[in-house]
C-alpha positions as CSV (number, residue, x, y, z in Angstrom):
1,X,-20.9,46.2,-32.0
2,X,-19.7,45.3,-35.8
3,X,-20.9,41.5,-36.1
4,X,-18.8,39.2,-37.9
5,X,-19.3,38.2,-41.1
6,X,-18.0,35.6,-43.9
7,X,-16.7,37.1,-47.3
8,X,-16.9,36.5,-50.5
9,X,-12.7,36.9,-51.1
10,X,-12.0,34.2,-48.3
11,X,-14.9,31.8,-48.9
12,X,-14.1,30.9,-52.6
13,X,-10.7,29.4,-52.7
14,X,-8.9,27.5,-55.4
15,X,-6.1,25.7,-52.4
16,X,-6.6,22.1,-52.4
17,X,-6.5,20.2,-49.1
18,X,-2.9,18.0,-48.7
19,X,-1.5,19.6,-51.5
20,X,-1.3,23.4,-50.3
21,X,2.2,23.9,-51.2
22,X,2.2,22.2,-54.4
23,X,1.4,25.3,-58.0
24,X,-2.1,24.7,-59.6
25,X,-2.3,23.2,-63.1
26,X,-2.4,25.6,-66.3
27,X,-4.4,24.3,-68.3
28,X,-7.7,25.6,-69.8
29,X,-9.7,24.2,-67.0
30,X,-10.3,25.9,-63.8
31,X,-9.4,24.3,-60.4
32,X,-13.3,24.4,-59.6
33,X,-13.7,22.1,-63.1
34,X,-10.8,20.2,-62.3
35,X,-12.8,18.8,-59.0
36,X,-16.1,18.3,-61.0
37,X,-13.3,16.0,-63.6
38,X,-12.1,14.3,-60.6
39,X,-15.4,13.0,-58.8
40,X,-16.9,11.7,-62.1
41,X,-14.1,9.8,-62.7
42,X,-13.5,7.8,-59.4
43,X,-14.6,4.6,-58.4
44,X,-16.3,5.9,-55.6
45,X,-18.8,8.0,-57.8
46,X,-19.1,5.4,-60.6
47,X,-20.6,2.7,-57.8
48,X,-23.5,5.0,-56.8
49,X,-24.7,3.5,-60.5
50,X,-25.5,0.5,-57.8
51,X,-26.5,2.0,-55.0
52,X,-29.9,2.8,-53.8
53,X,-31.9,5.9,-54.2
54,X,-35.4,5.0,-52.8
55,X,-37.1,1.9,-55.0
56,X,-35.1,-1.1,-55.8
57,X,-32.6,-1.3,-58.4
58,X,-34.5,-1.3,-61.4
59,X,-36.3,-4.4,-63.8
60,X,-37.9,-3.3,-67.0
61,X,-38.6,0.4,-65.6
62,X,-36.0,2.2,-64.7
63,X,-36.5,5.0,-61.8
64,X,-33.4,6.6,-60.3
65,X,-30.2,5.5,-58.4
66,X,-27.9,7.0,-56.6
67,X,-25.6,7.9,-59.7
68,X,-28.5,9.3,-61.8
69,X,-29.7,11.3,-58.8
70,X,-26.1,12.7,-58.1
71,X,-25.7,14.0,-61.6
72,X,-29.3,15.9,-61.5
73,X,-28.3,17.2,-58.4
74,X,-25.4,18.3,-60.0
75,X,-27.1,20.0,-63.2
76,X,-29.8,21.9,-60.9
77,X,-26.5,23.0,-58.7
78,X,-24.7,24.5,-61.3
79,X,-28.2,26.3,-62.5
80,X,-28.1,28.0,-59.2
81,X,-25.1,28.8,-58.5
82,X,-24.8,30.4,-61.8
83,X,-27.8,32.2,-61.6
84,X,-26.8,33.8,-58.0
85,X,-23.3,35.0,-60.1
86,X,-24.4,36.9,-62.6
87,X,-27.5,38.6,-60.5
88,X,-25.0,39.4,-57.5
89,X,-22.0,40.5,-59.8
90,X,-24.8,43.0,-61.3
91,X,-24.8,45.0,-58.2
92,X,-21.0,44.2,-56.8
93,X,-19.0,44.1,-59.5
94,X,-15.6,44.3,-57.3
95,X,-16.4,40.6,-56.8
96,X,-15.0,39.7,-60.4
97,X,-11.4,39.9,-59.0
98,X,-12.5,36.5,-56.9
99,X,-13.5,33.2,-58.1
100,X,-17.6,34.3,-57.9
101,X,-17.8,33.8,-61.8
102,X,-17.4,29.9,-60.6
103,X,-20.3,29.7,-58.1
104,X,-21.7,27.3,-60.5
105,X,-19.0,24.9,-60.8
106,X,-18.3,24.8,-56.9
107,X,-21.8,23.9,-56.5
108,X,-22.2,21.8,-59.6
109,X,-18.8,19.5,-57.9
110,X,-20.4,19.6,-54.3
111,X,-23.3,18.8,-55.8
112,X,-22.0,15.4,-57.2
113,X,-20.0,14.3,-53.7
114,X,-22.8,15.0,-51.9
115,X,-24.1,11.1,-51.9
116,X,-20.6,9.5,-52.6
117,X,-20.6,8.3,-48.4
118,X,-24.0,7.0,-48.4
119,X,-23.9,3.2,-47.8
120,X,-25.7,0.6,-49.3
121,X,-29.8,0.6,-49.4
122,X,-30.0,4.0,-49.2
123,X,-30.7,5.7,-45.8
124,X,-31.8,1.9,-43.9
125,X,-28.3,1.2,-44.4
126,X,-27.5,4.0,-42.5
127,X,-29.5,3.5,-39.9
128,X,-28.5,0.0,-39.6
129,X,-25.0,1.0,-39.2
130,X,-26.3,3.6,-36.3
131,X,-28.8,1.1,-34.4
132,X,-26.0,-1.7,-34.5
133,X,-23.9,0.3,-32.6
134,X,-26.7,1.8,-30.2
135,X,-29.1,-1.0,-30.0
136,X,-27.7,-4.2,-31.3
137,X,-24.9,-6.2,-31.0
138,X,-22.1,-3.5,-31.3
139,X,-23.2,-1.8,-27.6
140,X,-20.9,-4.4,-26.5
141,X,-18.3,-1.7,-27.5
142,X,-19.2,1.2,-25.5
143,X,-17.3,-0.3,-22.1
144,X,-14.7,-2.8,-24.4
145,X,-11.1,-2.4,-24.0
146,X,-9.4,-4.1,-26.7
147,X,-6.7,-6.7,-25.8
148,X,-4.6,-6.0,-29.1
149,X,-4.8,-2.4,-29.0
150,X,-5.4,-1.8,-25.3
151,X,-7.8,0.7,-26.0
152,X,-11.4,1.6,-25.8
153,X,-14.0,4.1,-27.7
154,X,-14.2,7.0,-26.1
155,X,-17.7,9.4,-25.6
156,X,-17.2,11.3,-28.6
157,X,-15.9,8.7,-30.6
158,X,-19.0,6.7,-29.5
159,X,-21.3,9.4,-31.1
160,X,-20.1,8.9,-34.4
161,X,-20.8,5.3,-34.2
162,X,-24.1,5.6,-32.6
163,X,-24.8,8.4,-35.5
164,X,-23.6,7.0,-38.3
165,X,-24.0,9.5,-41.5
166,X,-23.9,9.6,-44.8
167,X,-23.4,13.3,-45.1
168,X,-20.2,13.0,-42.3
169,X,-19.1,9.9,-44.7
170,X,-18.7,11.6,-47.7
171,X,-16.3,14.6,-46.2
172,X,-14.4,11.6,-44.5
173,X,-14.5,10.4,-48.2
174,X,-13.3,12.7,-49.9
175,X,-10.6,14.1,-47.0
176,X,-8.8,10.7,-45.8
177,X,-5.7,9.5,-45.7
178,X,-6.5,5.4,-46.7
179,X,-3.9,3.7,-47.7
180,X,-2.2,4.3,-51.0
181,X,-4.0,7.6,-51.7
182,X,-2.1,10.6,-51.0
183,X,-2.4,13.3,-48.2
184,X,-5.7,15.1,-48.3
185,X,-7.9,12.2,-50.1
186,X,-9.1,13.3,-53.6
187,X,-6.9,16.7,-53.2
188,X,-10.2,18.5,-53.4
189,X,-10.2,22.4,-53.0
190,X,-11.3,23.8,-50.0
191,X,-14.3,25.7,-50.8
192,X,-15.4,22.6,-52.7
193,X,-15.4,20.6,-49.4
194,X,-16.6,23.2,-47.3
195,X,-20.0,23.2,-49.6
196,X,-20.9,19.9,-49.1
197,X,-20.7,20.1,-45.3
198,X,-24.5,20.7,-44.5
199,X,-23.9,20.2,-40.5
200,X,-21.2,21.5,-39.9
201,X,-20.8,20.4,-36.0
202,X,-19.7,17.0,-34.7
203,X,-21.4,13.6,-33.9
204,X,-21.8,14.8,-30.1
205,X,-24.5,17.6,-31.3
206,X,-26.4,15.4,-33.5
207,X,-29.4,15.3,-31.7
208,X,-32.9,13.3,-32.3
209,X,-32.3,14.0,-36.2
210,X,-28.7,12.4,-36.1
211,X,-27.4,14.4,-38.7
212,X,-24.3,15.7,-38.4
213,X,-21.2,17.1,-40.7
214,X,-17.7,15.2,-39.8
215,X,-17.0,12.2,-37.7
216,X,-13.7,13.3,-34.9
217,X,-11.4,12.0,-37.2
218,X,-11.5,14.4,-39.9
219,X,-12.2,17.5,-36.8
220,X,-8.3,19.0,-37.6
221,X,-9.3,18.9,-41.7
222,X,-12.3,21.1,-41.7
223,X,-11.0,23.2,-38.9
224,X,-8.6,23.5,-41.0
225,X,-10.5,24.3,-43.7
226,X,-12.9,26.4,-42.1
227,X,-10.2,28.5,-40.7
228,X,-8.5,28.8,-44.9
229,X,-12.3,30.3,-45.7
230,X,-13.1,31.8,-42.4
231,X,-16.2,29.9,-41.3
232,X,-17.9,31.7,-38.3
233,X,-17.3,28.9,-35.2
234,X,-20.5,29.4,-33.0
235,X,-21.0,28.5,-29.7
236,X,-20.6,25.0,-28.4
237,X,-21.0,22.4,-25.5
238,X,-17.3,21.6,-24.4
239,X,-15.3,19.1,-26.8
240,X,-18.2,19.9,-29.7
241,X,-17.1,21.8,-32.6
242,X,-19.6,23.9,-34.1
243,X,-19.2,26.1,-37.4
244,X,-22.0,28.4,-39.4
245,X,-22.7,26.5,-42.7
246,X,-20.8,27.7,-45.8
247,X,-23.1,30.0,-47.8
248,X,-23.0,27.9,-50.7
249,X,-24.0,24.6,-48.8
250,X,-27.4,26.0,-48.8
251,X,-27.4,25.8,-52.9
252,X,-26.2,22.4,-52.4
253,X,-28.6,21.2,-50.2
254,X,-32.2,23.2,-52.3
255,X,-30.7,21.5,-55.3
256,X,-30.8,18.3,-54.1
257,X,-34.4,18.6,-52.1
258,X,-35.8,20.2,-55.7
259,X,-34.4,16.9,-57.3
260,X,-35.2,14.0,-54.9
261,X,-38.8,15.3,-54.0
262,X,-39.9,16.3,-57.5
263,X,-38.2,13.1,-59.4
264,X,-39.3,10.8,-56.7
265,X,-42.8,12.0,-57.7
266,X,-41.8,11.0,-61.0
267,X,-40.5,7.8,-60.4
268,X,-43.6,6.5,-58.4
269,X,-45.8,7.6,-61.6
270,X,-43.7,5.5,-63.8
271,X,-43.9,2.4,-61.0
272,X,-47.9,3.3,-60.9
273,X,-47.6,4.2,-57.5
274,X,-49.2,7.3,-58.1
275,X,-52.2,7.9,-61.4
276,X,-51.4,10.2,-63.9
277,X,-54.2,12.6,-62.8
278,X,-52.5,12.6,-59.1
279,X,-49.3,13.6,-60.6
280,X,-50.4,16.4,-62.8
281,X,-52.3,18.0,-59.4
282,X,-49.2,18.0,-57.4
283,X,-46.8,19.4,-60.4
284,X,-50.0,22.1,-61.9
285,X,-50.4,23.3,-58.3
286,X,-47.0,24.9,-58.6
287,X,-48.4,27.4,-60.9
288,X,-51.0,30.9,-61.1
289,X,-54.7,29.8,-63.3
290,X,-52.1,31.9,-66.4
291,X,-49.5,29.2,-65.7
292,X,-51.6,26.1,-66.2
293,X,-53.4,27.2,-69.2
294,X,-49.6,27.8,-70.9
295,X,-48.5,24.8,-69.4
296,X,-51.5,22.5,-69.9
297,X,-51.7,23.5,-74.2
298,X,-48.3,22.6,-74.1
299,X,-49.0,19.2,-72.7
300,X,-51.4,19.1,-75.7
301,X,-49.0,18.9,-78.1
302,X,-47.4,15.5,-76.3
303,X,-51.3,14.1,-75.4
304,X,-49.9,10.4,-77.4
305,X,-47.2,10.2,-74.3
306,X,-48.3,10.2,-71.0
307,X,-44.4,10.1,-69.6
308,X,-43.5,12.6,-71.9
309,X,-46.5,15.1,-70.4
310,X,-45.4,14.5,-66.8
311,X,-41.4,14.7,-67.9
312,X,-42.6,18.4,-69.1
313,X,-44.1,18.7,-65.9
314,X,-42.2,17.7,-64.4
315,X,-39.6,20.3,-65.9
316,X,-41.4,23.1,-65.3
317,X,-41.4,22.5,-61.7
318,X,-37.9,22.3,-61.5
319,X,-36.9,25.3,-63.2
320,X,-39.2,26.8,-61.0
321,X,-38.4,26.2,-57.6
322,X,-34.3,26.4,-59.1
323,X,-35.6,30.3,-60.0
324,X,-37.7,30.6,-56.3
325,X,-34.5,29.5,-54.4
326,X,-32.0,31.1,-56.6
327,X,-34.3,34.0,-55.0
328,X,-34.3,33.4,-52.1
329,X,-30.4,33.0,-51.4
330,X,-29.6,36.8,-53.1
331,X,-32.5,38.1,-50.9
332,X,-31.1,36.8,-47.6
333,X,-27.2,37.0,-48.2
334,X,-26.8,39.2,-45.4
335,X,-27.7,37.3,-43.0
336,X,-26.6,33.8,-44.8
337,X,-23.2,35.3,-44.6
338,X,-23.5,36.5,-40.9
339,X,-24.6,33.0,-40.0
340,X,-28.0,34.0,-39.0
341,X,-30.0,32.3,-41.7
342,X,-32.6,29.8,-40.5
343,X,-34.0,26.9,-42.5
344,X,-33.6,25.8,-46.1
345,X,-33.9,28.0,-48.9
346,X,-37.1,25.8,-50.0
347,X,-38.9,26.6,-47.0
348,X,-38.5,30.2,-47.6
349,X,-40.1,30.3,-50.9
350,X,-43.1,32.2,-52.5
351,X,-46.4,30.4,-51.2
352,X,-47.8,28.7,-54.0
353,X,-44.8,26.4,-54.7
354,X,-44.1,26.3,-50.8
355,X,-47.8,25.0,-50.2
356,X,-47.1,22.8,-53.4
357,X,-43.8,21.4,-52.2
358,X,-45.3,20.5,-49.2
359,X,-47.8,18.3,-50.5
360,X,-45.7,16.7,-52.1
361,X,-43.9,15.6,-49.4
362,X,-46.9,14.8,-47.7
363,X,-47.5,12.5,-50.7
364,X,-44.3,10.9,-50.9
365,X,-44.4,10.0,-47.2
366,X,-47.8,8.0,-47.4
367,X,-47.7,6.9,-51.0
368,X,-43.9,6.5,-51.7
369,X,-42.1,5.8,-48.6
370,X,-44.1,3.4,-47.1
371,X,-44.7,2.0,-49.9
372,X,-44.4,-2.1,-49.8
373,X,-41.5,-2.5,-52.7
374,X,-39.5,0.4,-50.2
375,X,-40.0,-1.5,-47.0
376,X,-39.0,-4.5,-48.1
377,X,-35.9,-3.1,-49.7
378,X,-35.1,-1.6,-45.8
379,X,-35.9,-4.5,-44.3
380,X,-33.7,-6.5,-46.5
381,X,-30.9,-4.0,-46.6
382,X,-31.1,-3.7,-42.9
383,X,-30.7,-7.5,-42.3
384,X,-27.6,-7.1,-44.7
385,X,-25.6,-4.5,-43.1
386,X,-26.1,-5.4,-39.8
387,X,-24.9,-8.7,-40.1
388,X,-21.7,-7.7,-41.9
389,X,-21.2,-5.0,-39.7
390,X,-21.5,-7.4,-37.1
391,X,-18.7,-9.9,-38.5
392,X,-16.1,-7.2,-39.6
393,X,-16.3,-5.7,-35.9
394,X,-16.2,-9.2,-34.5
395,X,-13.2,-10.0,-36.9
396,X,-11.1,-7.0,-36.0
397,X,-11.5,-7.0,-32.0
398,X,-10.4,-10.6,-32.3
399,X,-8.2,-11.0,-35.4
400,X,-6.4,-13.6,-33.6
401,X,-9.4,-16.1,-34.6
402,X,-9.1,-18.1,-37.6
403,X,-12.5,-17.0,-39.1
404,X,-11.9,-13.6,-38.4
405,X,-8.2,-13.8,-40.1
406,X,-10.7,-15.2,-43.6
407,X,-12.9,-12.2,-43.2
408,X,-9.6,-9.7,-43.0
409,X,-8.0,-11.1,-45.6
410,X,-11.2,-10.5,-47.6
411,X,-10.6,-6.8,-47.3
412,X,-9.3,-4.4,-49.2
413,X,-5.4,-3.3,-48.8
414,X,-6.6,0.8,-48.5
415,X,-8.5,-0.1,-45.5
416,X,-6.5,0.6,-42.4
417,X,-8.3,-2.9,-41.0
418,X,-5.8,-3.5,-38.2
419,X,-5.1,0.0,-37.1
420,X,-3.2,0.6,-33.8
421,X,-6.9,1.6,-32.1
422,X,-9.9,0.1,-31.7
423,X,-11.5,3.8,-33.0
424,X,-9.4,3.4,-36.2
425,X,-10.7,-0.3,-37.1
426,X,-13.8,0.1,-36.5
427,X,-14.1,3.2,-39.0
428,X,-11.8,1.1,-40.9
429,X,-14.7,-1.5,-41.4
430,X,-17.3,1.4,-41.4
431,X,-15.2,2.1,-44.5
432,X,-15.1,-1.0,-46.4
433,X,-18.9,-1.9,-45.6
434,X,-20.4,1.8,-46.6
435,X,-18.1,1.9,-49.5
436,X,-20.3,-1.6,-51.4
437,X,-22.9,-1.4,-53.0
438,X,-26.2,-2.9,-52.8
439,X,-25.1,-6.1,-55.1
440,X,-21.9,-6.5,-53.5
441,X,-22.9,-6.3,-49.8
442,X,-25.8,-8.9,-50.9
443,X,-23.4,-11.1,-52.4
444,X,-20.6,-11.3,-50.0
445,X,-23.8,-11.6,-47.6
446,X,-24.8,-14.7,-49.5
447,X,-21.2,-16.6,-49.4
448,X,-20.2,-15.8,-46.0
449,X,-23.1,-17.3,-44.6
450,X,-23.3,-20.4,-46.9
451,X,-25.7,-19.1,-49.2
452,X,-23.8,-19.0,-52.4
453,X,-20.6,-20.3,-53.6
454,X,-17.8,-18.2,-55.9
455,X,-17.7,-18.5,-59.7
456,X,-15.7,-21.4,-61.0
């Protein structure tokens, strides 16, 4: 029996979601470029510069945030997707007549949605979303009929609240009809939004790591999509939707594990987290006894600036694990294209920089993670969301009140606040609330409980 298999002509398409009928633009950019133009440029991307990587918004030293994160991402992405072109096209030159020439700017524009749902306080604001819903005050919404809308949640709907993601956030982002935006969100193209998808299944298969791809709203969009590219759809419980990952997810996904592991390391030298000596064992042990020596006389050379010898380093490390999983993907596109690939392309590395990697991970965890600064940041962030989540889901299942009316008024027009079912206001405030950042949710915070007053 022939299994199938995704290809190359269908998965890299230049279509652009709600605007299918509509001829591309002529201009000297390509379609792949224009997408890249079109995320840097939005408000959504611009308030990551305020959101959260894993310290606290910087005071005199300045480690990374969600915006600075995004656009390394974003320059490691386009490294690897590049480098997977021209080694592929080598051997399979018939795949000039299809948009593989671009694999670098796909990835490079996934690579810079990728953290544009993320909420506030980085990943405790998405579990306080989650743990509202399944352990705090919102499980009064699992049984709740509405009496405006006269309507419940249902079970699946449930699992998205319960679940809340980031990564499912961003393709409801990017794909949404809010109001006053036209039809298909940011008019994305399809293979664009497809590579940003790293679980691509719904809420209801989430599991203990909660991670899934697409909330059920946005279920016809990447069906839709999926069927344009021609995803595999694997096995699935009933009502679950379940697709193999699109090939170049997997470059999406290696670029951004090579950037937050590697510059986190970074970061917590520069916050003195971790000793200059500690930080040159995790980056040297990358590298073959040959490697070091080249590496450490070059190091030499900078021996007046400490944070210039670990930014070499530092370097070096990236380029490569970027050259290890560049690797790996062109050794395994068989069977990433059949479906059948297992894992991340990190964990299938050489093992020197695998064993390396590790450790720092290992590190991070116990020295970075836990670290006092980052707790209180969750703790704080945690007591923020939940409490506005609490009052916007309050305000819209009784927006006859004259509290809630203040609260809705407070909103902004594209939010479909008072939509005509429960489901749709509460993602409606899910909306609003993931789309502040970490100075705005803290403010409004402050005044609607009496804290602070407005500007006058």
């Amino acid at each position: 029996m022939v299994r199938d298999v995704m290809k190359w002509e269908r998965l890299l398409s230049s279509k652009r979601l709600g605007q299918e009928d509509l001829p591309q633009h002529s201009d000297d950019r390509t379609e792949f470029q224009r997408d890249y133009d079109r995320l840097i440029f939005s408000a959504p991307f611009r308030r990551l510069q305020n959101k959260t990587q894993v310290f606290p918004l910087p005071g005199s030293i300045f480690v990374h945030n969600r915006l600075t994160h995004s656009l390394e991402v974003s320059s490691v992405g386009r490294s690897l997707g590049n480098d997977v072109s021209r080694i592929i096209l080598r051997s399979r030159p018939e795949l000039y007549s299809t948009h593989f020439t671009e694999l670098g700017s796909i990835v490079s524009a996934a690579c810079l949605a990728h953290d544009m749902g993320n909420p506030p306080f980085g990943h405790s604001g998405e579990k306080a979303i989650g743990t509202f819903f399944s352990e705090g005050e919102g499980q009064f919404l699992k049984d709740y009929i509405c009496p405006e809308t006269g309507d419940g949640i249902s079970p699946l709907e449930w699992d998205d609240l319960t679940h809340f993601e980031g990564n499912a956030n961003a393709f409801r982002l990017l794909t949404h009809h809010f109001r006053g935006r036209r039809k298909g969100g940011f008019g994305m193209t399809y293979s664009t939004l497809a590579s940003i998808v790293k679980y691509p299944f719904t809420s209801d298969l989430a599991g203990e790591r909660r991670k899934f791809g697409f909330f059920r709203a946005e279920v016809p969009d990447f069906e839709r999509i999926a069927a344009e590219l021609g995803l595999l759809r694997q096995e699935s419980a009933d009502g679950a939707v379940r697709y193999a990952r699109h090939p170049l997810v997997y470059l999406v996904e290696a670029a951004d594990d090579i950037c937050y592991e590697i510059m986190d390391i970074e970061d917590a030298h520069k916050l003195k987290l971790l000793t200059t000596e500690e930080t040159c064992q995790l980056f040297l042990a990358y590298f073959d006894p040959e490697e070091q020596r080249h590496i450490k006389a070059r190091m030499k050379q900078l021996v007046d600036d400490v944070n210039e010898q670990i930014v070499y380093l530092r370097s070096c490390v990236i380029n490569c694990l970027e050259q290890q999983c560049a690797w790996v993907f062109i050794e395994n596109e068989d069977a990433i294209l059949a479906g059948r690939f297992e894992g991340t392309l990190i964990s299938h590395i050489d093992d020197r920089p695998r064993r390396a990697y590790e450790q720092c991970e290992r590190t991070a965890y116990r020295k970075i993670y836990h670290c006092k600064d980052v707790v209180d940041i969750e703790i704080a962030g945690y007591k923020v969301m939940t409490t506005l989540t609490g009052l916007m889901v309050q305000a819209v299942t009784h927006s006859d009140r004259a509290f809630s009316q203040l609260l809705i008024n407070r909103v902004s027009t594209q939010y479909d606040i008072l939509a005509p079912t429960l489901y749709g206001r509460i993602m409606a405030v899910l909306d609003y609330i993931s789309g502040m950042t970490d100075v705005f949710a803290i403010d409004l915070y402050r005044k609607i409980n009496g804290m602070s007053l407005p500007d006058v």
